[in-house]
C-alpha positions in Angstrom: -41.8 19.1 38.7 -43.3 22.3 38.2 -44.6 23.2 34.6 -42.1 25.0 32.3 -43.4 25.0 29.1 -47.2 24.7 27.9 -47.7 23.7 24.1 -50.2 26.9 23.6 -48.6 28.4 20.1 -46.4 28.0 17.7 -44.1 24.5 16.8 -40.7 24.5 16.4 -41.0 28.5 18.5 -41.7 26.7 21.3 -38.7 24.6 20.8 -35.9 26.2 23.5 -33.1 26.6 20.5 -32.7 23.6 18.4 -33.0 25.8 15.1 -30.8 24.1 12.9 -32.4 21.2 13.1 -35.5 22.4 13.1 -34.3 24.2 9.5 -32.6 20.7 8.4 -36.7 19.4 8.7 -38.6 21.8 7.2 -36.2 22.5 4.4 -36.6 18.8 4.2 -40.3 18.9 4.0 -40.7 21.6 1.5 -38.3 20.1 -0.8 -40.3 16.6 -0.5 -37.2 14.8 0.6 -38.4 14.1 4.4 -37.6 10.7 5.3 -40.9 8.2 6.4 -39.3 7.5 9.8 -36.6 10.1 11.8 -35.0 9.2 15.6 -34.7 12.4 17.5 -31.8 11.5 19.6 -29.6 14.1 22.4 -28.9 14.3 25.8 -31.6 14.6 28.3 -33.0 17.7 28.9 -32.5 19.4 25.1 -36.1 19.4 24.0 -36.1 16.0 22.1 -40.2 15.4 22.6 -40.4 19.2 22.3 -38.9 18.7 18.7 -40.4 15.9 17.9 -44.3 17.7 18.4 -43.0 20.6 16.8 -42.7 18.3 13.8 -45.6 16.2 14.2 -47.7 19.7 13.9 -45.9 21.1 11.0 -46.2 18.3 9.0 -50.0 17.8 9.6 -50.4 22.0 9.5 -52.6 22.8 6.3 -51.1 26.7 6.4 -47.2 25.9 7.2 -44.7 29.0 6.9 -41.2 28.0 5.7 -40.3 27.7 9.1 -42.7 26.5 11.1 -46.3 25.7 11.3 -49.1 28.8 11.5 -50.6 27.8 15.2 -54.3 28.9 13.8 -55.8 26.4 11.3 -57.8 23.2 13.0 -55.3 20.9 12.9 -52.9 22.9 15.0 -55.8 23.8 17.2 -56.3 20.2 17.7 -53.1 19.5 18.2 -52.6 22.6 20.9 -55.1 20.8 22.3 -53.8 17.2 22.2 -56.9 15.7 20.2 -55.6 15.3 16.5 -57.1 12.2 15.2 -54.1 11.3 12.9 -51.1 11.8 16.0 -50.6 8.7 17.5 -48.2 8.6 21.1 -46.6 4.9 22.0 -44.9 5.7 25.1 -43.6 2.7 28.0 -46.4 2.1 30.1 -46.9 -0.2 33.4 -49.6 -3.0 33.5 -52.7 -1.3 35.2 -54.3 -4.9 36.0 -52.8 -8.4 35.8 -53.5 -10.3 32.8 -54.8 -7.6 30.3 -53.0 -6.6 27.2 -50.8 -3.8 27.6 -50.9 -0.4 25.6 -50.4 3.2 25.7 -54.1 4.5 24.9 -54.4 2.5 28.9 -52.5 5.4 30.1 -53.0 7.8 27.2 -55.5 10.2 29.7 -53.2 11.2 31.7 -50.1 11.2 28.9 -52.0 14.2 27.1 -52.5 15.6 30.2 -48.5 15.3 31.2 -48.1 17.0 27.4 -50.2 19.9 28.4 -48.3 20.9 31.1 -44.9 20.4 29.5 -43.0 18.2 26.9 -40.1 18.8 28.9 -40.2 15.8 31.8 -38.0 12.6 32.2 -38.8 9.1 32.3 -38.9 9.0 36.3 -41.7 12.0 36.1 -43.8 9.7 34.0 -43.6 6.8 36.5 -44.4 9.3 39.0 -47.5 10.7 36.6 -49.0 6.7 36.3 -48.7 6.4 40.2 -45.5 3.8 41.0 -42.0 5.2 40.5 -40.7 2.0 41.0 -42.1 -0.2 38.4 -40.1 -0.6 35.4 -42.4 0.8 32.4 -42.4 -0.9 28.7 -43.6 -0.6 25.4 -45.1 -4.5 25.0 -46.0 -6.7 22.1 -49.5 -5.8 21.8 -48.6 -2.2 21.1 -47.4 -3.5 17.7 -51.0 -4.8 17.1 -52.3 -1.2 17.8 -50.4 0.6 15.9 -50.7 -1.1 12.8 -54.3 -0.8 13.1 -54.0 2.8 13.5 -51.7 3.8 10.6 -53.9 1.3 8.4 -56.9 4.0 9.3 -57.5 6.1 6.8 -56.6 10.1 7.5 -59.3 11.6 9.2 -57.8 15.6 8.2 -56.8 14.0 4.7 -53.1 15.1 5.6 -50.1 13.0 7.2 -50.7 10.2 9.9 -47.8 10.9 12.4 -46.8 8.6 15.0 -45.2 9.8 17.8 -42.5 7.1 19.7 -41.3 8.0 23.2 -38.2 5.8 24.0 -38.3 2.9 21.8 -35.4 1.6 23.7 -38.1 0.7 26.1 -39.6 -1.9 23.5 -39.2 -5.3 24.1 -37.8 -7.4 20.9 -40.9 -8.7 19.5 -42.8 -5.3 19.6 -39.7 -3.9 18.2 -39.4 -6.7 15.3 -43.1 -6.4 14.4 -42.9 -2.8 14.0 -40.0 -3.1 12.1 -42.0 -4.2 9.4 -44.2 -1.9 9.1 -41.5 1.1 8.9 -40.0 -1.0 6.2 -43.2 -0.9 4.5 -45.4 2.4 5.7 -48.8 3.6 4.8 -48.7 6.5 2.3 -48.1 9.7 3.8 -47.2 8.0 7.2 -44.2 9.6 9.2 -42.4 7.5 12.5 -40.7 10.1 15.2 -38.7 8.0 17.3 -37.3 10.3 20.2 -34.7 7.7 21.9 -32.4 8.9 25.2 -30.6 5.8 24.5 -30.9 5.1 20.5 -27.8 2.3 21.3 -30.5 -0.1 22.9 -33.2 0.6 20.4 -33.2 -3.0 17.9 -30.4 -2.0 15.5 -32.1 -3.4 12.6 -35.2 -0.7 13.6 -32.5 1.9 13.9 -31.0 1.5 11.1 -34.3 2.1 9.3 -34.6 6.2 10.7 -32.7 8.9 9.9 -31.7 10.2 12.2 -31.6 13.5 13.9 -29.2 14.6 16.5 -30.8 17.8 18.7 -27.4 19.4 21.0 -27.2 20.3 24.3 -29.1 24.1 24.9 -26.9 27.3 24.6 -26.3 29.2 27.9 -27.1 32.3 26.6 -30.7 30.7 24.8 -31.5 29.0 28.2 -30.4 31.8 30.3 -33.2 34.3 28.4 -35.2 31.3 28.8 -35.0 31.1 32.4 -34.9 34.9 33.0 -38.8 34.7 30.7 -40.3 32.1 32.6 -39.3 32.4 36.0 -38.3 35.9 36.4 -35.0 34.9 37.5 -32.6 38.0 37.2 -29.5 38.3 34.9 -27.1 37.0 37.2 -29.3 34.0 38.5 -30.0 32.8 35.1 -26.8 33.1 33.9 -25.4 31.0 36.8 -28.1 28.4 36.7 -27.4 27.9 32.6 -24.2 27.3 33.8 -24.6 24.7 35.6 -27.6 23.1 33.5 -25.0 21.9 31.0 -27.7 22.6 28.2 -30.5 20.8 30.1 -33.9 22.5 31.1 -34.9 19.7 33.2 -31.4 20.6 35.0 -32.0 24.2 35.2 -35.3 23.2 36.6 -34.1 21.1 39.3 -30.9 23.4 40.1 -33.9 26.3 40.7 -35.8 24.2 43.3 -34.4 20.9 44.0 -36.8 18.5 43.4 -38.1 15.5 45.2 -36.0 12.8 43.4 -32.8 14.9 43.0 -32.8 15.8 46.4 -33.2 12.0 47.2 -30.0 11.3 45.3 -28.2 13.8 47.2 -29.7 12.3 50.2 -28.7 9.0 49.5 -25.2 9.8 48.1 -24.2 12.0 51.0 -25.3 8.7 53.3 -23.3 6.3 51.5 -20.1 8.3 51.9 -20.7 9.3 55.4 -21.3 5.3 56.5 -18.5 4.7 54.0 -15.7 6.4 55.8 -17.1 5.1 59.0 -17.4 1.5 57.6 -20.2 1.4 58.9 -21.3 -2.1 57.6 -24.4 -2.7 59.4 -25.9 0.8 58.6 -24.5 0.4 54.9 -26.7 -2.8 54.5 -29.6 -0.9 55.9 -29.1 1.7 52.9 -28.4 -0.7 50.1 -31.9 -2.5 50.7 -33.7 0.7 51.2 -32.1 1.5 47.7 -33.1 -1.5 46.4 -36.8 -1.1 47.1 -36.3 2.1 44.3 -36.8 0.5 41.5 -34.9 0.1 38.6 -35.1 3.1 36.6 -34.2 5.0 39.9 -31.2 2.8 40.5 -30.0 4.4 37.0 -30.7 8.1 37.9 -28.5 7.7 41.6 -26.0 5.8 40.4 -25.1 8.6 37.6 -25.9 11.3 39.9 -23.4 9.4 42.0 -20.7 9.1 39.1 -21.5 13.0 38.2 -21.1 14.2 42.3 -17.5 12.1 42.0 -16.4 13.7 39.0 -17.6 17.3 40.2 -16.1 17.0 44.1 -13.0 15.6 42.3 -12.5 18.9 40.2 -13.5 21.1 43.1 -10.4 20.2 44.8 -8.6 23.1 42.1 -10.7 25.5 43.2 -11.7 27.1 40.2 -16.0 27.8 40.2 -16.0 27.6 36.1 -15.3 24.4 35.9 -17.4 23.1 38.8 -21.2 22.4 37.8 -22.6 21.8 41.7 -26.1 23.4 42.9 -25.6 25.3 46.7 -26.5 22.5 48.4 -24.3 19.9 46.9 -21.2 22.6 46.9 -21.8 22.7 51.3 -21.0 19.5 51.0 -18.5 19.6 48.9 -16.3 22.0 50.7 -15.5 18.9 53.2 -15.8 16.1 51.3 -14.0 16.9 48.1 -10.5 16.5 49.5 -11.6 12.7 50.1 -11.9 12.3 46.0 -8.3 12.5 44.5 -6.4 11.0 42.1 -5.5 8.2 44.0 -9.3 7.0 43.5 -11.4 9.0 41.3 -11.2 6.5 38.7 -11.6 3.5 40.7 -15.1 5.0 42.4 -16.1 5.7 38.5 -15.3 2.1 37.7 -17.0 1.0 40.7 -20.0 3.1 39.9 -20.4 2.4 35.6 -19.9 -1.6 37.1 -23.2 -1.1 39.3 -24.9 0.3 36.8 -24.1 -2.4 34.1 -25.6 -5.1 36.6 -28.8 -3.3 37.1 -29.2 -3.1 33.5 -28.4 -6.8 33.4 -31.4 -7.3 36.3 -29.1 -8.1 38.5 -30.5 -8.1 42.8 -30.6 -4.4 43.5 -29.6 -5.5 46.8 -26.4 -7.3 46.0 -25.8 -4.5 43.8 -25.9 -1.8 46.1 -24.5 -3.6 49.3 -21.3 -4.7 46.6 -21.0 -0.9 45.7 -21.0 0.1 49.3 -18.5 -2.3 50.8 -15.9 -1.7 48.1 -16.3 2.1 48.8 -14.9 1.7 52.0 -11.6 0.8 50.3 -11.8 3.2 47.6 -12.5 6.3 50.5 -10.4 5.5 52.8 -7.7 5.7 50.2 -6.3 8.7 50.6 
């Protein structure tokens, strides 16, 4: 993915809209009220990790403005920097070598570096960043261990000891529980930013400990500017691309290039249907094991691109653009293969879809997954 936002200046600035929350904070903060722990939760794409350094640094800033924090004294230049002693990142990780504890600081070179060229990147471009897309990254019990020792530390600026938590949905329950003590009972000036994609897996006991902060989906207008700044897109192009981005930047980025893994859905979705309608069995077996050898957080990505391309071929059948949120490539496509989603099995593909994707969650065989999806698809498209 190309780089779309370096953390250079300012905090919450940076931060593509998001102001009202970023006001609720730092009213919060001035008045002394703000809470020990906060979950930054939202739909993917709105800036959540953004939001949640944007806090980190105004918290820890020794010259904050009302708004935000000043971007000049050290511990903002630290931070611009990613080198502030008392910020803390605990992010899923894969084991580098069998047998060793697992934690974050194993990987936590190349997370600064992935912070320097952009806060705004998925799950799948971190899997990507530590070399195997396919392994299923965790935050494991030793973390636990590591982080208490850290926040026990004292403050090496004298100020706030932040630590930062990237998808604690990702924690397994005995990481989770352990560190549920220690948000129950914090070091002074301590502050948890838990920024969750799925805050419904995270341990509800843990949960219910943060307060939590809910970030919206991007204007069009905010990300169209946005896109017209950074990639000297022109009026019309932006506007289109917001549009379509349904308030995501990591969207908009991919609906400006398609990138590797998007076009790979398409790729793969486009090959299901076409060996679907031919019932093709022996070439549909073929592509459910070469989707199996994915990996599980892949599996996730297709199969809700999948559920998103029924939905949007389904509503391209009234032929009415505003309501259709399709790149170029994927609206080619659509012009034949819309008419074979209707009403006679929209909902039955969906069902079949949000099924699959409840059985890979449930560690389900991929390929028994995938090879169940695609036989039963040759009902559900052939019925027209």
């Amino acid at each position: 993915m190309n780089s779309i936002h370096t953390i250079t200046k300012g905090g919450f600035a940076s931060v593509i809209g998001q102001q009202e929350a970023a006001s609720m904070v730092t009213q919060a903060m001035r008045a002394g009220r703000l809470p020990h722990a906060i979950m930054v939760c939202g739909p993917s794409g709105c800036g959540k990790l953004s939001f949640a350094l944007a806090l980190a640094k105004y918290v820890c800033c020794t010259n904050p403005s009302e708004s935000d924090s000043c971007g000049e004294c050290i511990s903002c230049r630290l931070i611009d920097k990613q080198e502030h002693p008392d910020i803390h990142f605990v992010f899923p990780v894969i084991r580098k070598k069998d047998g060793s504890a697992v934690v974050s600081d194993d990987w936590i070179s190349e997370w600064r570096q992935r912070l320097r060229q952009s806060p705004y990147f998925s799950l799948a471009d971190w899997c990507r960043e530590m070399g195997d897309p396919n392994k299923q990254p965790l935050i494991y019990t030793s973390e636990s261990n590591e982080i208490q020792r850290k926040l026990s530390l004292k403050s090496a600026m004298g100020g706030y000891k932040v630590a930062i938590i990237w998808l604690p949905e990702k924690m397994n329950a005995e990481c989770a529980n352990k560190l549920l003590k220690l948000v129950e009972e914090p070091p002074e000036k301590t502050l948890f930013i838990m920024v969750s994609e799925e805050p419904e897996y995270v341990l509800p006991t843990l949960a219910g400990r943060t307060q939590r902060v809910n970030l919206i989906p991007i204007e069009q207008d905010i990300l169209k500017d946005y896109l017209i700044e950074k990639f000297g897109l022109t009026e019309t192009e932006a506007k289109d691309i917001a549009r379509l981005s349904e308030g995501s930047v990591l969207q908009a980025i991919q609906n400006i290039s398609l990138s590797d893994e998007e076009k790979a859905c398409f790729d793969s979705f486009t090959t299901l249907m076409r060996q679907a309608w031919r019932r093709d069995i022996r070439s549909l077996k073929d592509w459910s094991e070469q989707m199996a050898s994915w990996g599980r957080e892949r599996h996730k990505i297709f199969l809700r691109y999948a559920a998103r391309m029924n939905r949007e071929n389904f509503m391209a059948n009234f032929r009415t653009p505003d309501i259709n949120y399709m790149n170029s490539e994927e609206a080619a496509f659509a012009v034949r293969f819309a008419p074979f989603i209707n009403e006679r099995n929209v909902y039955g593909i969906e069902e079949l879809i949000e099924e699959a994707i409840t059985h890979i969650e449930q560690n389900v065989n991929p390929k028994m997954v995938f090879f169940d999806l695609a036989v039963r698809m040759i009902v559900l498209i052939k019925n027209r």
